[in-house]
C-alpha positions as CSV (number, residue, x, y, z in Angstrom):
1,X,-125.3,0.3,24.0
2,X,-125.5,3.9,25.1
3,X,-122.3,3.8,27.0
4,X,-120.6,1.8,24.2
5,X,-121.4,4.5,21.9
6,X,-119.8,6.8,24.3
7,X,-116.8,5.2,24.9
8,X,-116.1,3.0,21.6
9,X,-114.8,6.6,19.8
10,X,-111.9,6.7,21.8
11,X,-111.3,3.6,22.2
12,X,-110.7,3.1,18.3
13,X,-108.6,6.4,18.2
14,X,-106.7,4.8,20.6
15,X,-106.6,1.4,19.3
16,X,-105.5,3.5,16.3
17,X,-102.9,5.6,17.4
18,X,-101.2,2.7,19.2
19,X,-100.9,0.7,16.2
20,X,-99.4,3.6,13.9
21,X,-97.1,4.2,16.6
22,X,-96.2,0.8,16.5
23,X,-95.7,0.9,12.5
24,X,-93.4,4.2,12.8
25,X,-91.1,2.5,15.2
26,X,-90.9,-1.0,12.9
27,X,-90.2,0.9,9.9
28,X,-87.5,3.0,11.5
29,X,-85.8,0.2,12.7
30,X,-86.0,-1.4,9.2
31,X,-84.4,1.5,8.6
32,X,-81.6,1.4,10.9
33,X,-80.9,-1.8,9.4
34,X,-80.9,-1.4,6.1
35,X,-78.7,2.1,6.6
36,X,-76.5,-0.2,8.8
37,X,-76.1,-2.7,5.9
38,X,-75.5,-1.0,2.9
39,X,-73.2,1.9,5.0
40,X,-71.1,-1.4,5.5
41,X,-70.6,-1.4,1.6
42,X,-68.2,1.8,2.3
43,X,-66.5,1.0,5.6
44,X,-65.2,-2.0,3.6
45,X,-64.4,-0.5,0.6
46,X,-66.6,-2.5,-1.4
47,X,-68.6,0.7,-3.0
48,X,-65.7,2.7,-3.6
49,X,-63.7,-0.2,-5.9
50,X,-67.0,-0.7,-7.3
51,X,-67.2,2.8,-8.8
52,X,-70.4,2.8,-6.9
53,X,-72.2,6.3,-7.5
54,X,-75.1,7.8,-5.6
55,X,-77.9,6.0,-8.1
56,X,-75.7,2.6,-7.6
57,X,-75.5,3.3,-4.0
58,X,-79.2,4.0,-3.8
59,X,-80.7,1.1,-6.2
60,X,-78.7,-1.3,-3.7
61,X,-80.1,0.5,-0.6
62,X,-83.1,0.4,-1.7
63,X,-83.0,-3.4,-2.6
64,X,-82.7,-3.9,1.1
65,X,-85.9,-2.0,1.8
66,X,-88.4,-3.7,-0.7
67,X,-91.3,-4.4,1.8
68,X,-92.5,-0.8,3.8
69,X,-91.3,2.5,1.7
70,X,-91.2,3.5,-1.4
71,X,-87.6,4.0,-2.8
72,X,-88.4,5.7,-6.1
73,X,-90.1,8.6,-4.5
74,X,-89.2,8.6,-1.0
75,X,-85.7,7.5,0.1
76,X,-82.9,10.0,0.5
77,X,-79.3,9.0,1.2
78,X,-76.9,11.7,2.4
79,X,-72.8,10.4,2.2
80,X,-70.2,12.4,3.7
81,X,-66.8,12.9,4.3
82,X,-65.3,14.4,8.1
83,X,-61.6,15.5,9.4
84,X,-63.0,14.0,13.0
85,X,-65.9,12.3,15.2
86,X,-66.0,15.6,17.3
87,X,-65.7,17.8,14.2
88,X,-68.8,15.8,12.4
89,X,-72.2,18.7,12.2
90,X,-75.0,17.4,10.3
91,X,-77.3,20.1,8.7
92,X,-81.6,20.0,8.9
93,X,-83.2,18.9,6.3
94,X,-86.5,20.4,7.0
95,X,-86.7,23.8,6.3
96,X,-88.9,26.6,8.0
97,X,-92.0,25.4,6.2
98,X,-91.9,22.4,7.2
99,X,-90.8,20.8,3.8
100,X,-87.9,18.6,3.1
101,X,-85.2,19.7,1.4
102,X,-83.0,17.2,-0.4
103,X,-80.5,20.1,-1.9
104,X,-77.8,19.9,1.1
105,X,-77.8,16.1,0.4
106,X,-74.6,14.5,-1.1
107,X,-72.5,11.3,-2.0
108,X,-68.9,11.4,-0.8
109,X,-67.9,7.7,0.6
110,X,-64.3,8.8,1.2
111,X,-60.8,6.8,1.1
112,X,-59.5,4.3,3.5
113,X,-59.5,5.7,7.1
114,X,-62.0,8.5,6.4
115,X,-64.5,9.1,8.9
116,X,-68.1,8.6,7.1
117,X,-71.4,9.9,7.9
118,X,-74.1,7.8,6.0
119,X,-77.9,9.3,6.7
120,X,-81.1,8.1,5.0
121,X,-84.1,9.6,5.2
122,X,-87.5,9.0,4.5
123,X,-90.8,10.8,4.9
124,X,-93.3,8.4,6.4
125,X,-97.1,8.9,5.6
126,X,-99.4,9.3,8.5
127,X,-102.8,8.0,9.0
128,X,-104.2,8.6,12.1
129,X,-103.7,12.6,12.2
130,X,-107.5,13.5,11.7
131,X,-108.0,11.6,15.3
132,X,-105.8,14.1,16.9
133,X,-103.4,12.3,17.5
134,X,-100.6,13.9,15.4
135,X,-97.1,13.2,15.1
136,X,-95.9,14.6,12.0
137,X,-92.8,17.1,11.9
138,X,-93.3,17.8,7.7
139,X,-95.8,19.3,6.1
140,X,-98.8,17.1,4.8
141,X,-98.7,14.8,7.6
142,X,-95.9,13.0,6.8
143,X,-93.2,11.8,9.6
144,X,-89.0,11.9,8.6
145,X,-87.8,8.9,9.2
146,X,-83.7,8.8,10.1
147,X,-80.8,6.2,10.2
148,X,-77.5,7.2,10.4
149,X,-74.4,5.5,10.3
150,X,-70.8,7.0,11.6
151,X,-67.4,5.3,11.0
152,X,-64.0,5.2,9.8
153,X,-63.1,3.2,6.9
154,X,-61.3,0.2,6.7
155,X,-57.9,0.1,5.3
156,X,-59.3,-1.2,2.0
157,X,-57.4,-2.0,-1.2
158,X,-53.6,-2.3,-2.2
């Protein structure tokens, strides 16, 4: 018993850790895929003969994304426009406090043959920080989740 005592502490931070872990990287891949599938609306043109706005744009992102995050207060979408693939520089959203800031973020999905840069974010709420285990980049231990999606355009419409 004694030596349980000793040893069942880190064995649940562990335990811990390894299963938030786990969590981070399923929800970022849910991520990816949901970025992946609703940046497709634009490369085909869909969104853009659709009038689709940024709250249009969103609602249907975050359609995709019912089951881990919460869209209403946590889902970011930055849409926009380059001249080339080499040419494409994407700012940090994270400022020097550690806070995220959404005011650099826009919606631009372009014409046919535009390059596109479609980036979500989404600031992931940690758990197992007080363990010290901690690996949060925003303050009040929250983790920014990232999927972004480059491509040109398809030749869409007329």
């Amino acid at each position: 018993m004694v030596q349980f005592a000793f040893v069942a502490p880190l064995f649940f931070c562990m335990l811990f850790a390894i299963i938030e872990v786990a969590l981070i990287f399923f929800a970022n891949q849910y991520l990816e895929t949901a970025t992946q599938d609703s940046a497709r609306l634009i490369l085909t043109g869909q969104a853009q003969t659709a009038n689709y706005d940024k709250t249009k744009f969103k609602n249907d992102f975050c359609s995709r994304i019912v089951a881990l995050f919460d869209c209403a207060n946590g889902i970011y979408i930055d849409v926009n426009v380059y001249q080339s693939f080499s040419g494409i520089t994407m700012n940090n959203p994270v400022d020097a406090s550690k806070n995220f800031d959404a005011s650099g973020l826009s919606y631009n999905p372009g014409a046919p043959g535009d390059i596109v840069v479609v980036r979500v974010f989404y600031q992931w709420p940690l758990f197992v920080t007080g363990l010290g285990f901690n690996v949060a980049n925003l303050a009040g231990n929250k983790l920014l989740l990232t999927a972004t999606a480059a491509f040109r355009n398809e030749p869409y419409g007329n």
